[in-house]
N, C-alpha and C positions, 0 to 999 in steps of 0.2 A: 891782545894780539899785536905782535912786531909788525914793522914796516915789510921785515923782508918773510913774513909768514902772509903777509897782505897782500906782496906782490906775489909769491907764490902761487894764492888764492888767486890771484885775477889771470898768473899763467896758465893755469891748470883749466879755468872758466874759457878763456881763450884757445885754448888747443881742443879744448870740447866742441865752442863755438865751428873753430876750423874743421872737425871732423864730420861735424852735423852738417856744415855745408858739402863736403867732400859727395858722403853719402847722396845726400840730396842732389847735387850736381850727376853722381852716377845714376842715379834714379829715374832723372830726366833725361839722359843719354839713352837709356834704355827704351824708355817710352816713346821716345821720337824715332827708334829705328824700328820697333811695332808697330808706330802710327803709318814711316816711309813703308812698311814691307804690305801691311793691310791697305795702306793708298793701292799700292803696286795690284796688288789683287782686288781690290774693285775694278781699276781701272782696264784690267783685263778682262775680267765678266763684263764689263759694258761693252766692253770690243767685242766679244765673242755673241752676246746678247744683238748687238746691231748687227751683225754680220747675217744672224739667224734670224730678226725681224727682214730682213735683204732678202734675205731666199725666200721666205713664209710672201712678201710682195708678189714675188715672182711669180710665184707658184698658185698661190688662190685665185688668179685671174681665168690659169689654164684648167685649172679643176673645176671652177665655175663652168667654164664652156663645156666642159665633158657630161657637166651634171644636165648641161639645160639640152644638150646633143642626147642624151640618155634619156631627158623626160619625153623628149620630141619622138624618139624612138618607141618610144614604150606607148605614150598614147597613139600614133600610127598604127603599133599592131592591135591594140584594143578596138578602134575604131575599124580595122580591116578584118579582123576575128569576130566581130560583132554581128555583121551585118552576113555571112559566110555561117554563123548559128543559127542567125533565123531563116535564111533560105534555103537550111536541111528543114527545119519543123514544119 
């Protein structure tokens, strides 16, 4: 093998080398703006998820009081329907 079939050989090795980086550099490009775009949409389903754990706050306190206004009510008539059964019998 010649000098200049040698260097050939180590150009042709090199321009391969360069093109495997090239790829590999687009590759990574790519990846990182999948990686930026799915950041992006995590970071808005947690916004959206705290906003809704914010109202669900809100909100179970007042439905609680409705629940326990409701049991209050309901035992009153039982206890008032009760006693109104047995002094028909």
């Amino acid at each position: 093998m010649t000098d200049s079939e040698r260097l050939e050989r180590i150009a042709r090795l090199l321009e391969e080398i360069r093109d495997g980086q090239r790829e590999t550099l687009a590759l990574q490009r790519e990846h990182a703006q999948k990686t930026q775009t799915l950041q992006a949409r995590a970071e808005a389903l947690q916004d959206r998820s705290a906003r809704l754990i914010g109202r669900a706050q809100k909100f179970v306190p007042f439905a609680m009081l409705i629940v326990v206004i409701l049991i209050i009510y309901v035992s009153w008539l039982l206890f008032r329907v009760r006693p109104l059964v047995r002094g028909r019998c």
